[in-house]
C-alpha positions in Angstrom: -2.7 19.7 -42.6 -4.1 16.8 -40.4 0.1 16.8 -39.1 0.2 20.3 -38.1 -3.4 20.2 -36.6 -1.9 17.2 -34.3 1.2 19.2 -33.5 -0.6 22.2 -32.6 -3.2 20.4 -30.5 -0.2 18.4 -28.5 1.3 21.6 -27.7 -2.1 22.9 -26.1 -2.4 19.7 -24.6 0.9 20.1 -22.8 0.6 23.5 -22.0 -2.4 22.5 -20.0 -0.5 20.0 -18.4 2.1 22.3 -17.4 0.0 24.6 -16.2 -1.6 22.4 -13.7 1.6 20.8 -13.0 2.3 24.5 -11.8 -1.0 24.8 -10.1 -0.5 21.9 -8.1 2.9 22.6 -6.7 1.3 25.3 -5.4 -0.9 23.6 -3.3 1.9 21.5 -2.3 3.7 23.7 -1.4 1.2 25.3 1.1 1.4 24.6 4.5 -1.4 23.6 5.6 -2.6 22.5 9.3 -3.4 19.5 10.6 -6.6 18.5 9.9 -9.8 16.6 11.5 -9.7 13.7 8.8 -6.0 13.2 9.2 -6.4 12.5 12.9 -9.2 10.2 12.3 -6.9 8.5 9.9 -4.1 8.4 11.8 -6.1 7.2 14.9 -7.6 4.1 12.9 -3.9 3.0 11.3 -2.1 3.0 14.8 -4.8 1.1 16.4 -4.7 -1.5 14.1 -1.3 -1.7 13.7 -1.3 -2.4 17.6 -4.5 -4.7 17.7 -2.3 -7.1 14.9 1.0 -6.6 16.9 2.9 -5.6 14.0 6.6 -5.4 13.0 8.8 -2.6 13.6 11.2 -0.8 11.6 14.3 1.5 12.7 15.8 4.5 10.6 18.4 2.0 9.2 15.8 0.0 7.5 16.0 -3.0 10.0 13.4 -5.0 11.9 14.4 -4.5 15.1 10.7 -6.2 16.4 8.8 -8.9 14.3 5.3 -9.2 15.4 2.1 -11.4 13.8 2.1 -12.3 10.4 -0.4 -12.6 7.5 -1.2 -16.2 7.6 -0.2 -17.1 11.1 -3.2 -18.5 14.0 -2.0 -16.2 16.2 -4.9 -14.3 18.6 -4.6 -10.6 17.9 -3.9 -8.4 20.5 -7.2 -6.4 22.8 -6.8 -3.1 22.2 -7.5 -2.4 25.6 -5.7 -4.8 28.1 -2.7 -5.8 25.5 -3.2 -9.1 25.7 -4.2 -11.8 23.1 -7.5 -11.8 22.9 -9.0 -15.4 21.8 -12.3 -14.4 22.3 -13.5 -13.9 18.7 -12.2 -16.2 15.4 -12.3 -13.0 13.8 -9.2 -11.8 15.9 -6.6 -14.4 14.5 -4.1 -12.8 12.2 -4.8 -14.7 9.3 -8.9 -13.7 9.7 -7.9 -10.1 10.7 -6.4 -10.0 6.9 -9.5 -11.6 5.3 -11.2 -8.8 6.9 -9.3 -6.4 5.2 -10.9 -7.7 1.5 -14.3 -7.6 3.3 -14.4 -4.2 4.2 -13.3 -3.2 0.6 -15.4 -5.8 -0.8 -18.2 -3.4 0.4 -16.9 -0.5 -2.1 -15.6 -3.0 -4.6 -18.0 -5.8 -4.6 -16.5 -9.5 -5.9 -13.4 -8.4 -4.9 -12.7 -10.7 -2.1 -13.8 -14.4 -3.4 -11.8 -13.6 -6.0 -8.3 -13.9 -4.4 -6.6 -16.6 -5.8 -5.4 -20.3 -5.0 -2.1 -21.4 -6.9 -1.2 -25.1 -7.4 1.7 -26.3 -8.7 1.2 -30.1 -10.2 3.2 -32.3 -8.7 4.7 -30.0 -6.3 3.8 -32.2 -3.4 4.9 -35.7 -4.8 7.7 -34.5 -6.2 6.7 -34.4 -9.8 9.9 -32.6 -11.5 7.6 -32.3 -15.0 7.2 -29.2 -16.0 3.5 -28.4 -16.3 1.7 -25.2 -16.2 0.4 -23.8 -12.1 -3.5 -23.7 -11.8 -5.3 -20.8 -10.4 -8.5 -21.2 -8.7 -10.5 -17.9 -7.3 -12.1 -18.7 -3.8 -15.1 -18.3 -5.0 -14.6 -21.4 -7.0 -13.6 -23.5 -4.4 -16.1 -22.4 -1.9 -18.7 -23.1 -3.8 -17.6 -27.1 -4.1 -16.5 -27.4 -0.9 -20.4 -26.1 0.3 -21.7 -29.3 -1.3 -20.4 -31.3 1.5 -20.4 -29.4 4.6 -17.9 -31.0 7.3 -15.3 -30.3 9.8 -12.9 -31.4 6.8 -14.0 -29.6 4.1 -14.1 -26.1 6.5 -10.3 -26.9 7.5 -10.2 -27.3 3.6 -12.0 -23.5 3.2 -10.0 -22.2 6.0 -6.3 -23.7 4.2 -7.7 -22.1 0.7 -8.3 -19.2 2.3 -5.0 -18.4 4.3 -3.2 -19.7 1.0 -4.8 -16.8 -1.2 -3.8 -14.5 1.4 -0.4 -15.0 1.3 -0.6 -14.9 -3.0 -2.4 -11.7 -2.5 -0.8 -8.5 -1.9 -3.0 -7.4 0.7 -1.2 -3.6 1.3 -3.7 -1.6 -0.7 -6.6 -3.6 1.2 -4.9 -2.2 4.2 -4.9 1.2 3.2 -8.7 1.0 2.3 -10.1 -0.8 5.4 -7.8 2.4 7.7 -10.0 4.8 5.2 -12.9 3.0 5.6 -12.6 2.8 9.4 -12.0 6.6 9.0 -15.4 7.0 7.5 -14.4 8.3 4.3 -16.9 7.8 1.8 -16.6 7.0 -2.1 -16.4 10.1 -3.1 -13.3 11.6 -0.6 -11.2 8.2 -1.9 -10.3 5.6 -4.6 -11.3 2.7 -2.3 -8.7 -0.5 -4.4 -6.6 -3.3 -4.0 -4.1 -1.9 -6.1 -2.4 1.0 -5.0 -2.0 3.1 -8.4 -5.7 3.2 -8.6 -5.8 5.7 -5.9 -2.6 7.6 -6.3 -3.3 8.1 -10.0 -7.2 9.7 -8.5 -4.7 11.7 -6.8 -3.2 13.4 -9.9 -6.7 14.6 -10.8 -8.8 17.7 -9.9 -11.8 16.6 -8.6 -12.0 19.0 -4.9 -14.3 16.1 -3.5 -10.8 13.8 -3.0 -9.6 14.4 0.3 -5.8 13.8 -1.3 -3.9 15.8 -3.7 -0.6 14.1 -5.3 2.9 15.8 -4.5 6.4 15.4 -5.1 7.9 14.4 -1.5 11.4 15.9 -2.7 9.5 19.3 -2.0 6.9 18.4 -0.1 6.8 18.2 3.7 4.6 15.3 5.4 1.5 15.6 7.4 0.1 13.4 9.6 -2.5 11.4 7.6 -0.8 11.7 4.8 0.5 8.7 2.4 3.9 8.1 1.6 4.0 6.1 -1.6 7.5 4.2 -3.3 6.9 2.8 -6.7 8.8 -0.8 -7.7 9.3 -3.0 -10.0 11.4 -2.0 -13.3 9.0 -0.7 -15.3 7.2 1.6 -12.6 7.7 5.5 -12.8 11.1 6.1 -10.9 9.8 9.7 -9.7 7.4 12.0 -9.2 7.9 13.7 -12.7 7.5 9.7 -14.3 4.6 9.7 -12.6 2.7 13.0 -14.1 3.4 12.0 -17.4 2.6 8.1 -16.6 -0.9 8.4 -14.8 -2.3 10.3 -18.5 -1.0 7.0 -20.5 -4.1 4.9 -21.9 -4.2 1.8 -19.7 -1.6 2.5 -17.4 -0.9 0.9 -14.1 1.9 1.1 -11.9 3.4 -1.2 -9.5 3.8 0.6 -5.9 3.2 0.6 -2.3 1.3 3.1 0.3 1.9 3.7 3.5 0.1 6.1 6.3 2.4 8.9 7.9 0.9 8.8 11.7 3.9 10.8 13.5 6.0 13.7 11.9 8.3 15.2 14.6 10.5 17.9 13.0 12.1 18.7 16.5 13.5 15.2 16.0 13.7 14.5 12.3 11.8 11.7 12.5 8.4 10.3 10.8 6.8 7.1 11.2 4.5 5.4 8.9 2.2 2.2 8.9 1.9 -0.1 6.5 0.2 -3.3 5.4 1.9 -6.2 3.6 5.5 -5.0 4.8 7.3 -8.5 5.6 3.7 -10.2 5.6 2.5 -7.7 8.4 1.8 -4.4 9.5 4.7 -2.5 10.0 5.6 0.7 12.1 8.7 2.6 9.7 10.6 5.4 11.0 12.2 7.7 9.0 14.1 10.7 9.4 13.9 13.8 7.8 16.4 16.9 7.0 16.3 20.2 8.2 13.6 22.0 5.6 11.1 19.0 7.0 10.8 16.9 4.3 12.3 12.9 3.8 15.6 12.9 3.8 17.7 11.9 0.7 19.3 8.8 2.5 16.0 7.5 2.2 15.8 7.4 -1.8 17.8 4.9 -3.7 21.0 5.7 -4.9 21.5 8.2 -2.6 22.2 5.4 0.9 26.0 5.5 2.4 26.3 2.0 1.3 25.4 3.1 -2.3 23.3 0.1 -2.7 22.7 -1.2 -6.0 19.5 1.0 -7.7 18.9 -2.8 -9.2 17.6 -3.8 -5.6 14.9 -2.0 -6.3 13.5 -3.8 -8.7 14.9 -7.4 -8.0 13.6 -9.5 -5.3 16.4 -11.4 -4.9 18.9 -8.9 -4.0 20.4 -9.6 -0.5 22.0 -6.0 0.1 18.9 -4.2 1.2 18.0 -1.7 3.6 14.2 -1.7 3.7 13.5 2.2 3.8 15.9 2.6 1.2 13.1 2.9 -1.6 12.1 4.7 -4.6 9.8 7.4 -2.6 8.2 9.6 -5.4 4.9 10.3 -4.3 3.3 12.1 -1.3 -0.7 11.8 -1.0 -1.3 15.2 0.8 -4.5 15.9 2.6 -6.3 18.8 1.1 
């Protein structure tokens, strides 16, 4: 009895599903103007991709322009003249970063000091023993290098520092400091440092979220949108992995975000910026087909040079075209 009770209340549960998998392709498939909110977002992404003086990326995947990276002492640009501006500490590239974990650490509070440090024993003597890397947070080591305020122990604070932000993917930061500069509240977005936290918000149907999740396959961009690959071998390879995915007890999802900030269907172009891409912020264009939306060459397995769906998922593989990706979710703007 207690068998056929489960059976039948699976079968309502995925009836329900369906049906709002139905609903929602609906929406998606609405289109929809662009919008005050996208414009502010879109506004606050290019401005600080050009304040860092970020990397650029052509349709073929390649960096055709490398700009500042992640941990580099390198004056950010003023947004007004173009020139480095050394006026501020707070506009070095590696400070720039850390002020990416600030601004979320005001909607996530803890969540900056505790970025990590890794340290390898023996690493730096040459110790070939095989012992066991140590992870301190920076909250850790702050608080013992405060004991003894001096110009060492701040170069010390500043060399912790830049080290966890280079072992901390910083791209979902990114995404939430834009947001935040936007002025969107808690309640219009899943402020996170992990990306899956605010796509899987997406999935839901709370009207207060200024994004609604979409399959990009069928889904033409808009400017403030975000364009979202997953990676890694166990991450959902497509939209459909995700819908069944984001209801999984526990589930997280390794992926990456970026902001649409042009779509120009004259040309069949779109350009996104994103944090974290090559240790920067990086300008992507990609082109689109003739209904508007990304174009197949885009998704893995689908390239010309039929590159290996493996490269994907392994970090090592040398054949890659960076846009080359597996695309299967579009944040929409409601």
């Amino acid at each position: 009895m207690n068998a056929v009770r489960a059976l039948v209340l699976g079968c309502a549960g995925l009836s329900l599903l369906f049906s709002s998998i139905e609903a929602d392709a609906n929406e998606c498939a609405k289109t929809l103007p662009d919008n005050a909110v996208g414009s502010q977002i879109v506004r606050a992404a290019i401005k600080e991709y050009a304040s860092f003086n970020g990397h650029r990326i052509d349709t073929a995947g390649r960096l055709w322009k490398f700009g500042s990276t992640e941990t580099e002492n390198e004056s950010l640009l003023n947004a007004v003249t173009g020139e480095p501006d050394s006026s501020d500490a707070r506009h070095l590239a590696w400070r720039r970063v850390w002020e990416y974990w600030l601004v979320l650490d005001r909607h996530v509070p803890s969540v900056a000091l505790s970025r990590k440090v890794i340290a390898h024993p023996g690493a730096l003597d040459g110790d070939a023993e095989d012992r066991t890397a140590t992870e301190k947070t920076l909250r850790e080591l702050f608080a013992r290098l405060a004991l003894e305020p001096s110009d060492v122990n701040e170069s010390l604070r500043q060399a912790a520092l830049r080290a966890a932000l280079s072992d901390s993917p910083w791209s979902a930061a990114f995404i939430s400091y834009v947001m935040h500069e936007a002025g969107l509240s808690d309640e219009q977005f899943r402020y996170a440092a992990a990306h899956w936290q605010y796509v899987k918000q997406a999935f839901g149907t709370d009207s207060r979220r200024i994004y609604r999740a979409c399959d990009p396959r069928h889904t033409p961009p808009r400017e403030g949108d975000l364009l979202c690959y997953s990676r890694g071998s166990r991450a959902p390879e497509n939209f459909e992995e995700w819908l069944i995915a984001v209801t999984r007890p526990g589930f997280t999802a390794a992926s990456h975000c970026e902001i649409v900030v042009l779509v120009d269907r004259t040309a069949s172009k779109m350009e996104t910026v994103g944090g974290n891409v090559l240790q920067s912020i990086a300008m992507r264009r990609l082109k689109l087909n003739g209904n508007g939306l990304l174009s197949a060459s885009h998704y893995t397995g689908n390239t010309i040079r039929r590159m290996p769906s493996a490269c994907a998922k392994d970090k090592s593989c040398r054949e890659w075209d960076s846009n080359t990706q597996r695309w299967s979710v579009l944040l929409k703007l409601r």
